[in-house]
C-alpha positions as a Markdown table, in Angstrom:
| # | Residue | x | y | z |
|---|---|---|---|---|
| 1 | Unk | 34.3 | 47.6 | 48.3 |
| 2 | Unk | 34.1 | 44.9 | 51.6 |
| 3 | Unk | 32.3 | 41.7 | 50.5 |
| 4 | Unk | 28.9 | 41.3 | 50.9 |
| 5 | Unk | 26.6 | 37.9 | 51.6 |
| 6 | Unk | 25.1 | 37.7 | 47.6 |
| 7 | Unk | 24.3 | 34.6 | 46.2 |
| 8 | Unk | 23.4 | 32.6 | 49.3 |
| 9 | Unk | 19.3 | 31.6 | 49.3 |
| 10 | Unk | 17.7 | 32.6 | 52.7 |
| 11 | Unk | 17.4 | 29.3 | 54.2 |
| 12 | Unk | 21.1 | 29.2 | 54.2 |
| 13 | Unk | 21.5 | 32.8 | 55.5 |
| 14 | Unk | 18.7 | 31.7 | 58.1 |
| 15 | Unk | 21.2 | 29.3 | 59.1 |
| 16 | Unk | 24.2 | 31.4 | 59.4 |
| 17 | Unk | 23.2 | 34.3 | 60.9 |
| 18 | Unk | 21.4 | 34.9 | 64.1 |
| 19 | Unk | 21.5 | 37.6 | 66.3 |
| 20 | Unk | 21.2 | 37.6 | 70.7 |
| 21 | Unk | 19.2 | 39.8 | 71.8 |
| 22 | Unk | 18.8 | 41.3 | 75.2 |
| 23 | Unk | 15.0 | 41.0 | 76.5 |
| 24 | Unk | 14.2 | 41.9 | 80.0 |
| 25 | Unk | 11.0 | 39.2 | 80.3 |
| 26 | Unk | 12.0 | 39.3 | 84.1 |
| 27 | Unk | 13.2 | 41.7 | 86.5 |
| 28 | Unk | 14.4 | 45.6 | 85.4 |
| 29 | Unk | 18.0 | 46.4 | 85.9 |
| 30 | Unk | 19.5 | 46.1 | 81.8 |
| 31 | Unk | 21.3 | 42.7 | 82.4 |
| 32 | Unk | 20.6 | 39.4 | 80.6 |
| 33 | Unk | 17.8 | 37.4 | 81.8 |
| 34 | Unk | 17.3 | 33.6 | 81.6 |
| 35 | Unk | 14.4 | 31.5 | 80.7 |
| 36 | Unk | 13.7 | 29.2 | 83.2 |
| 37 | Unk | 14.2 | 26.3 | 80.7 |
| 38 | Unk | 18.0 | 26.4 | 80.9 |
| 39 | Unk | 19.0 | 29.4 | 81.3 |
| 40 | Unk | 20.2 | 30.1 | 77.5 |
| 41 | Unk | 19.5 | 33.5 | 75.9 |
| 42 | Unk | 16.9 | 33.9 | 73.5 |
| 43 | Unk | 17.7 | 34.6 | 70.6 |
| 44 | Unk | 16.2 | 35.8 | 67.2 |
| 45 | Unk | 16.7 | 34.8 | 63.8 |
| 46 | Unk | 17.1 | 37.5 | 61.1 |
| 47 | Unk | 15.6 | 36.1 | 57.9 |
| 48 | Unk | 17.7 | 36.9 | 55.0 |
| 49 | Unk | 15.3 | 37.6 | 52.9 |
| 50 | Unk | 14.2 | 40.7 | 54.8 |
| 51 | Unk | 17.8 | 42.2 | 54.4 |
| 52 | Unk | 17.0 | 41.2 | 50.5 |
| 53 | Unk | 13.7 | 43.2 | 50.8 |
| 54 | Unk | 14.9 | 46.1 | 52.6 |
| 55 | Unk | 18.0 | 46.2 | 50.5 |
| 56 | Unk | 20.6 | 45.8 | 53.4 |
| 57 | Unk | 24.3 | 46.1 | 52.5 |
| 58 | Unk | 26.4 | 43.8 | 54.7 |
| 59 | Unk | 30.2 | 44.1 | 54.7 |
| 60 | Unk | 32.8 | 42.6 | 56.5 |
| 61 | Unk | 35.4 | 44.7 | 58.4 |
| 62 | Unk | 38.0 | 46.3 | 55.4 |
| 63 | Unk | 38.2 | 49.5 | 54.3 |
| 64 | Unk | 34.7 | 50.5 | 53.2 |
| 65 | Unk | 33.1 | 53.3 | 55.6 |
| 66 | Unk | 30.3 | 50.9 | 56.6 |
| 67 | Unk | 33.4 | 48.4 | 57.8 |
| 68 | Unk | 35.0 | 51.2 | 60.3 |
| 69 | Unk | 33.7 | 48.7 | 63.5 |
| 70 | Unk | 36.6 | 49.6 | 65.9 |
| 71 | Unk | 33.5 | 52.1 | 67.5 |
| 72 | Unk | 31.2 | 51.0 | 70.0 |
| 73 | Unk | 28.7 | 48.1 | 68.6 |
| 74 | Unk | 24.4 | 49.1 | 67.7 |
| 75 | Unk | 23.1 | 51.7 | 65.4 |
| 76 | Unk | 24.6 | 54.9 | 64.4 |
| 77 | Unk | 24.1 | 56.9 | 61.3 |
| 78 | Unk | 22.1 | 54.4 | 59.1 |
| 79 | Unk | 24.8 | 51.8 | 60.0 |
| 80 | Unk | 24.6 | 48.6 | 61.7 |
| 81 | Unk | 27.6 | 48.3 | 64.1 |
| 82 | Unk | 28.1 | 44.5 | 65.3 |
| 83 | Unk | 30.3 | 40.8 | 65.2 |
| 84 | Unk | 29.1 | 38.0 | 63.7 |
| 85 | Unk | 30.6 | 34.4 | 65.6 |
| 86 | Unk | 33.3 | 32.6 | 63.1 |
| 87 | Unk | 34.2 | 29.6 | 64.9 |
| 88 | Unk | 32.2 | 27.3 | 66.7 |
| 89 | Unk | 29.6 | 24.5 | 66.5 |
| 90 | Unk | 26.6 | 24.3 | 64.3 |
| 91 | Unk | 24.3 | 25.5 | 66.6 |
| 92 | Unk | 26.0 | 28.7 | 67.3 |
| 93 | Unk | 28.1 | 29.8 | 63.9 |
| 94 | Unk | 27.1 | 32.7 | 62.3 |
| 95 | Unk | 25.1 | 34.6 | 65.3 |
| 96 | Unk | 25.7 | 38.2 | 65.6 |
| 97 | Unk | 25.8 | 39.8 | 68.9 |
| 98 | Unk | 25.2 | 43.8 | 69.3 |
| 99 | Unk | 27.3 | 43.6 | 72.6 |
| 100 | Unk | 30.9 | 43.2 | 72.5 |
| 101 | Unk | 32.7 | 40.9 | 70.5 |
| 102 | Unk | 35.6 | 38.4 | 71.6 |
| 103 | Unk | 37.8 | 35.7 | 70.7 |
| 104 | Unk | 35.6 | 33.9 | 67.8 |
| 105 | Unk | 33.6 | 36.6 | 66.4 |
| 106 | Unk | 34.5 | 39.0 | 64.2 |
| 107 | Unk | 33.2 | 42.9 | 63.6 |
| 108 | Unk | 31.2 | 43.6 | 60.7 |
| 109 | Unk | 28.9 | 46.1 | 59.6 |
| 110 | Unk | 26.4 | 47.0 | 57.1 |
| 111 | Unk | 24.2 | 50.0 | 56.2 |
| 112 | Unk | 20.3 | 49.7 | 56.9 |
| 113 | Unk | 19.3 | 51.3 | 53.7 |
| 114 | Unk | 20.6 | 49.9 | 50.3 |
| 115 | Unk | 21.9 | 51.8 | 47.3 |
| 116 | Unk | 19.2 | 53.2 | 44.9 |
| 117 | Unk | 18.6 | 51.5 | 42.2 |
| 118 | Unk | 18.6 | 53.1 | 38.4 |
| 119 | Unk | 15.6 | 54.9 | 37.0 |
| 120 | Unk | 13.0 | 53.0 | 35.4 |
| 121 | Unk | 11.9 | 53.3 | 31.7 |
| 122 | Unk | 8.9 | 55.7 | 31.7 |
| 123 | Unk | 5.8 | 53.8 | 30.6 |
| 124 | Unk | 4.3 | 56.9 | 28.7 |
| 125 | Unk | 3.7 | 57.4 | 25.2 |
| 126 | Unk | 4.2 | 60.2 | 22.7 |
| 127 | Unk | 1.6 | 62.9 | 23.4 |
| 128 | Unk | -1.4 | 62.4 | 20.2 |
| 129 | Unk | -2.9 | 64.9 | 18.0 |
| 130 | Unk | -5.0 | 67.2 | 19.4 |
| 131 | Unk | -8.7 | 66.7 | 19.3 |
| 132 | Unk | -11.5 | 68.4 | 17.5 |
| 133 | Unk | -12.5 | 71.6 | 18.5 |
| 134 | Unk | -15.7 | 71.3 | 20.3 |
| 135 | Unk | -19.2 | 73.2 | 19.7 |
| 136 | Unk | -19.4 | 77.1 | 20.7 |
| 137 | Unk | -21.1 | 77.3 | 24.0 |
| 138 | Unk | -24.4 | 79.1 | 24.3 |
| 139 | Unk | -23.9 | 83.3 | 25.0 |
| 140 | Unk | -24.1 | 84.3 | 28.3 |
| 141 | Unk | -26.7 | 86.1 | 30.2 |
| 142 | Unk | -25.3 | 90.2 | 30.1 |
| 143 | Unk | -24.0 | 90.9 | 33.2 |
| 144 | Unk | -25.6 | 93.7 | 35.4 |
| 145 | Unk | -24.4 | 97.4 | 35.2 |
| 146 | Unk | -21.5 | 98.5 | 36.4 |
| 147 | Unk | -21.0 | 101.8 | 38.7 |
| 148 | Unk | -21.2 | 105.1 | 37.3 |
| 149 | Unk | -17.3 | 106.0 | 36.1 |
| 150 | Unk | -15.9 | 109.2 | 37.4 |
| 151 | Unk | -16.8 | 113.1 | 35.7 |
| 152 | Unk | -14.2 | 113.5 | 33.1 |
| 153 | Unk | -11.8 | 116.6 | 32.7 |
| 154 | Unk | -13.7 | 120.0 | 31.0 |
| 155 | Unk | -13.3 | 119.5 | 27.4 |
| 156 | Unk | -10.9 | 122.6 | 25.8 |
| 157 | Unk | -13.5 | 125.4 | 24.4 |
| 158 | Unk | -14.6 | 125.0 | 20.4 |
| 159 | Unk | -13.7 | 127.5 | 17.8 |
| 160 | Unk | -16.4 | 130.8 | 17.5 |
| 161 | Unk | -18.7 | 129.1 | 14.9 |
| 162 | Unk | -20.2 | 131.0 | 12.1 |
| 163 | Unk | -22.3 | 134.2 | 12.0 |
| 164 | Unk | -26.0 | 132.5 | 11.0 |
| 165 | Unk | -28.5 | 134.6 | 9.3 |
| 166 | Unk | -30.7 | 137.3 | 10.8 |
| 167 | Unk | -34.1 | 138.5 | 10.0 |
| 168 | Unk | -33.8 | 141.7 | 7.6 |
| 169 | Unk | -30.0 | 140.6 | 6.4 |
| 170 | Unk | -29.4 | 139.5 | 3.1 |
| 171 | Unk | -26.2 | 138.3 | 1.3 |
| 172 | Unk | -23.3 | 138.7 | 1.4 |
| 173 | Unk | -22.7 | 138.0 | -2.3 |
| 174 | Unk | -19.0 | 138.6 | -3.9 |
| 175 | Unk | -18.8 | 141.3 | -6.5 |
| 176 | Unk | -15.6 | 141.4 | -8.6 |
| 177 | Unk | -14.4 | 144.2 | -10.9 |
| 178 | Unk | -17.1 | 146.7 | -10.4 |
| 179 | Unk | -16.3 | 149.6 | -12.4 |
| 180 | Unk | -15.8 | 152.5 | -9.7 |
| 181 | Unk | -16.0 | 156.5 | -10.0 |
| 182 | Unk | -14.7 | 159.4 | -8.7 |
| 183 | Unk | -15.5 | 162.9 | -7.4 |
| 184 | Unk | -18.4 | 163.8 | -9.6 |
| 185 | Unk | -17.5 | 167.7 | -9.1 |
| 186 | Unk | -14.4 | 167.5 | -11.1 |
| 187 | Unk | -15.2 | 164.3 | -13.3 |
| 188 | Unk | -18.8 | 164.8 | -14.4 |
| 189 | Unk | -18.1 | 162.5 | -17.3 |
| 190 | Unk | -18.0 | 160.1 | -14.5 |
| 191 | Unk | -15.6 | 157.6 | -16.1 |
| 192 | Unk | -14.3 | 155.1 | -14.2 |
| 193 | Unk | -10.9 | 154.9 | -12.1 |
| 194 | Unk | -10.5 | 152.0 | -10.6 |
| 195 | Unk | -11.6 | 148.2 | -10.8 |
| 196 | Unk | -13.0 | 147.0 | -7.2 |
| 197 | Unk | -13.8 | 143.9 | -5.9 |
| 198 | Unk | -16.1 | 143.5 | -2.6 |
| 199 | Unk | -18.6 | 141.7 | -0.3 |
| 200 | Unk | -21.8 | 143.2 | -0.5 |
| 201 | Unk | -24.9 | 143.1 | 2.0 |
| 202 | Unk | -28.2 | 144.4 | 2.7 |
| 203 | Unk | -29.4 | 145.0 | 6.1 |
| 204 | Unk | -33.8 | 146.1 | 6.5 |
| 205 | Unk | -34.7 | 147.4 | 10.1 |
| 206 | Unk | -38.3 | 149.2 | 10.3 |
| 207 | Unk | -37.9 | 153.1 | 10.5 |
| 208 | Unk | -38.2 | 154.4 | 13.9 |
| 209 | Unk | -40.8 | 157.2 | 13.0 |
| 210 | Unk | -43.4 | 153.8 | 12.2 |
| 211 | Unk | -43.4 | 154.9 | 8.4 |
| 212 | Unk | -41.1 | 152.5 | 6.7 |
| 213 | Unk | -38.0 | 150.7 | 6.5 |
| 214 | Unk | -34.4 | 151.6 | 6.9 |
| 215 | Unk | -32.1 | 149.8 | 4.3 |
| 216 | Unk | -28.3 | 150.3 | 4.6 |
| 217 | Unk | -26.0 | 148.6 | 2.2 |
| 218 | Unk | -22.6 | 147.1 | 3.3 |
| 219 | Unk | -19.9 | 146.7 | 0.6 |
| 220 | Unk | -16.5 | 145.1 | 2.9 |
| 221 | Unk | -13.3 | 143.7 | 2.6 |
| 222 | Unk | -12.8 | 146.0 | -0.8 |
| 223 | Unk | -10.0 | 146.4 | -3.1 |
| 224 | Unk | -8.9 | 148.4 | -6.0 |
| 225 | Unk | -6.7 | 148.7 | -8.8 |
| 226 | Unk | -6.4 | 152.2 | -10.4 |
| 227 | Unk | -6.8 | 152.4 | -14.6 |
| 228 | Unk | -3.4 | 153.7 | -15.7 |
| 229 | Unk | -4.3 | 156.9 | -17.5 |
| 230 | Unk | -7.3 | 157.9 | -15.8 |
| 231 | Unk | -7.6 | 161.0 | -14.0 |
| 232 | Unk | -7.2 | 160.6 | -10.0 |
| 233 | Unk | -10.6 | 160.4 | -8.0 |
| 234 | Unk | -10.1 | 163.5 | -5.6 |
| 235 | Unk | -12.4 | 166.2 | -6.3 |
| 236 | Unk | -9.1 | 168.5 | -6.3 |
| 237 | Unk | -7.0 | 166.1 | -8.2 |
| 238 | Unk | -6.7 | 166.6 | -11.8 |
| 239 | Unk | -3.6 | 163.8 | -12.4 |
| 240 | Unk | -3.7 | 160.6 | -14.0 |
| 241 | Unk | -2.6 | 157.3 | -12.9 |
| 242 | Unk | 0.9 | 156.7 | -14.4 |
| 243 | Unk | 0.4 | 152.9 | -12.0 |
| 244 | Unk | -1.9 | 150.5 | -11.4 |
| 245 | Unk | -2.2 | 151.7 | -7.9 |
| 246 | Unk | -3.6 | 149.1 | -5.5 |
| 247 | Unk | -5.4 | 149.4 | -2.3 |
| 248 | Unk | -8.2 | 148.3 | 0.1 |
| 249 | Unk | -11.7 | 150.5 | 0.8 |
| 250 | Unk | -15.0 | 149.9 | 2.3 |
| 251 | Unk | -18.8 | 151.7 | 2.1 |
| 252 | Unk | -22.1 | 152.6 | 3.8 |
| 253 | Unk | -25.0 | 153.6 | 2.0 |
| 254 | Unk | -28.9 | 154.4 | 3.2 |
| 255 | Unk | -32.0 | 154.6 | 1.6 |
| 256 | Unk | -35.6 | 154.7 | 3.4 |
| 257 | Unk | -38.5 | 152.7 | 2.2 |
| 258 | Unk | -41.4 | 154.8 | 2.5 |
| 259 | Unk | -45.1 | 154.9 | 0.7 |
| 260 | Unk | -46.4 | 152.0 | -1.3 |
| 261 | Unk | -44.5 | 148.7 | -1.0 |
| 262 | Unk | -44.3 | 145.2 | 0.0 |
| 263 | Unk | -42.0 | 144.0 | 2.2 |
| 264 | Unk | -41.1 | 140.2 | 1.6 |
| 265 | Unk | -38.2 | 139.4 | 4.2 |
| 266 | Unk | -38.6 | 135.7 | 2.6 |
| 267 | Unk | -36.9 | 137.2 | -0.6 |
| 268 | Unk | -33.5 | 135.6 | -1.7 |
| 269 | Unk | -30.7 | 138.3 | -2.5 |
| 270 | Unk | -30.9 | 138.4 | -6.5 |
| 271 | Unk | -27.3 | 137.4 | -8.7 |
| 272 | Unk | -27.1 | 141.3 | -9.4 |
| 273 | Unk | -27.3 | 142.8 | -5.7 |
| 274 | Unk | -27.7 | 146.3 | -7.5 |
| 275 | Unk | -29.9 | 148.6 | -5.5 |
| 276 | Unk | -32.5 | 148.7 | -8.3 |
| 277 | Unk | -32.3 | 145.1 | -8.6 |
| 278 | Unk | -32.8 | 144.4 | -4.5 |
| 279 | Unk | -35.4 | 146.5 | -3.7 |
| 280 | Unk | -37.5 | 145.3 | -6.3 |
| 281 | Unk | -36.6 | 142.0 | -5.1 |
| 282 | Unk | -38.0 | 142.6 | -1.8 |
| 283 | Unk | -40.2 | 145.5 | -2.0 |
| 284 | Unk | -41.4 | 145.7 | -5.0 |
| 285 | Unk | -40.1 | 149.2 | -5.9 |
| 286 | Unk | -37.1 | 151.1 | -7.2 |
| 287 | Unk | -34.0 | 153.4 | -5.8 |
| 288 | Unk | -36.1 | 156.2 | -7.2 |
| 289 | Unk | -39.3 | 155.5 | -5.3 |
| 290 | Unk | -37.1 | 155.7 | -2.1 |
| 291 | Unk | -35.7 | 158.6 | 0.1 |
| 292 | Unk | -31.5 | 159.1 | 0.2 |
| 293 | Unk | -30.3 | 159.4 | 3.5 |
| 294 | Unk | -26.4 | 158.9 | 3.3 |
| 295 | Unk | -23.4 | 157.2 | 2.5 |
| 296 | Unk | -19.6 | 157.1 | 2.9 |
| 297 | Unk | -16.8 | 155.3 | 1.6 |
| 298 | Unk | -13.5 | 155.4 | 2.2 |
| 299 | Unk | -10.1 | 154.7 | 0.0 |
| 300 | Unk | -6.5 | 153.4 | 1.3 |
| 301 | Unk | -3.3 | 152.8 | -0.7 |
| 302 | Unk | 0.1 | 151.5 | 0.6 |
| 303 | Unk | 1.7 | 155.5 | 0.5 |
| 304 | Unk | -1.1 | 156.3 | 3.5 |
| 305 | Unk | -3.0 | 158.6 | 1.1 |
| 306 | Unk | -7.0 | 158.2 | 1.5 |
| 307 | Unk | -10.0 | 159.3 | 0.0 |
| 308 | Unk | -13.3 | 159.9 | 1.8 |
| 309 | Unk | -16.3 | 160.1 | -1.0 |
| 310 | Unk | -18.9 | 161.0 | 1.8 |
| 311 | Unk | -22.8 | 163.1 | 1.3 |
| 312 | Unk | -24.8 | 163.4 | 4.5 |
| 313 | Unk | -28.3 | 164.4 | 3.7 |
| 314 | Unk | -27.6 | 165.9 | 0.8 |
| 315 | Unk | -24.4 | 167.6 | 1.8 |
| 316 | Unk | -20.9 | 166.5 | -0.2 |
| 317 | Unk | -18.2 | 165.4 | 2.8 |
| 318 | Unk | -15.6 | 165.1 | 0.1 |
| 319 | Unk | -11.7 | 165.1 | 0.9 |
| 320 | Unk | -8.2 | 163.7 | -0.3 |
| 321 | Unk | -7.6 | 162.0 | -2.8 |
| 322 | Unk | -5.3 | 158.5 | -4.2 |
| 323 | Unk | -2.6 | 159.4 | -6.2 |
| 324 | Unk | 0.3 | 157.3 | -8.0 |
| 325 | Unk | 1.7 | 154.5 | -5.8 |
């Protein structure tokens, strides 16, 4: 590190160092000029207590970078390249000239800008606790209405819904275990064969002659279970069941309203959707105060035999028969 003028006050540096400069107060042409009060050089004193202020770094030629002064003398790179005078009289020791140096003066340099100095202390405290949460503002004004958002896709298509009721249809009302009968040709006892179960219906339409009402009975989604031991219900069928023989079946049967009655299509289907038992219900008559006009039903097992039990105006339409299966 080259040694550096510390520890001096600044009258003393004022003393020591002064610096020659150059000023052209007379003609142009770069050389000296002289005053006209004899002839010396003006000079100007460098107060050492601006190098304190502006943290100047002076050091003497050695082997610190600022020191290299073997280059040509003035300002290069942040350094100050010039000789300071060693020996001589009082008036003249310790100038420093930015021109050339010779016998007397020595080369020195030192850096415009000091070294930083160190970080100071912060002067901030810890951060405090966090204040009290203030009073809910007052709501709003609502904003206006935005735009109308684009049509949305087509929604996927709902399930078929329900048949609802229609005038003149009644029920349908679940009937289970109805004792059922066979051909009445070869069974006249009529004694039952089978157990069936069902949905039953009535459907009224007015009669298209103008003199009544047409009433057809629905019995759907039936099944059966034959009586092991009694006799088959084909009209040419004389076995017995040696199984309980099971199978499906459904039936249509008409009857005309005719004469004196009331028709009530207000009326609830009764708990016993007999025929005697519905017409009273909603005529106010029985099956015999009304006219047959047909029926047919219709017996399936699981060995594909089948029994139509079938009268058309009064004529049988009888055929097959269900056997054993």
């Amino acid at each position: 590190m080259p040694p550096r003028l510390q520890g001096q006050s600044a009258p003393d540096i004022q003393k020591k160092i002064r610096i020659p400069l150059l000023l052209p107060l007379g003609k142009t042409g770069g050389g000296p000029v002289w005053n006209e009060q004899g002839g010396r050089m003006k000079t100007i004193l460098i107060s050492a207590c601006v190098a304190v202020l502006t943290g100047t770094t002076i050091a003497f030629a050695s082997g610190d970078r600022a020191a290299r002064t073997t280059g040509k003398l003035g300002v290069r790179n942040g350094v100050i390249y010039a000789c300071v005078e060693t020996n001589g009289n009082g008036q003249t020791l310790g100038d420093l000239k930015l021109s050339n140096c010779h016998k007397g003066f020595k080369r020195i340099a030192w850096n415009i800008r000091g070294p930083r100095g160190l970080r100071g202390v912060s002067g901030a405290g810890k951060q405090g606790p966090a204040g009290p949460a203030g009073p809910s503002g007052a709501q709003g004004s609502q904003g206006p209405q935005g735009p109308q958002g684009p049509k949305g896709d087509k929604g996927d298509k709902g399930d078929k819904g329900a048949q609802g009721p229609s005038i003149g249809t009644f029920g349908p009302v679940a009937i289970t275990n109805r004792e059922d009968t066979g051909c009445v040709t070869d069974e006249p006892t009529q004694t039952p064969w089978a157990l069936d179960d069902e949905n039953r219906s009535y459907v009224v339409v007015p009669s298209q002659d103008g003199s009544g009402y047409t009433v057809t009975r629905y019995d759907l989604n039936g099944t059966f279970t034959a009586i092991v031991g009694r006799q088959h219900p084909g009209c040419t069928d004389a076995g017995s069941f040696t199984k309980a023989t099971k199978g499906t079946w459904n039936g249509v049967w008409t009857q005309k309203v005719t004469g004196a009655f009331d028709y009530n299509p207000d009326a609830a289907m009764p708990a016993d959707p007999s025929w005697d038992s519905f017409l009273n219900a909603v005529f106010g008559v029985s099956l015999a105060d009304t006219t047959f006009v047909s029926y047919e039903f219709d017996y399936y097992d699981s060995c594909h035999d089948h029994w139509r039990d079938a009268n058309y105006s009064g004529t049988s339409q009888q055929s097959g028969t269900i056997g054993d299966c």
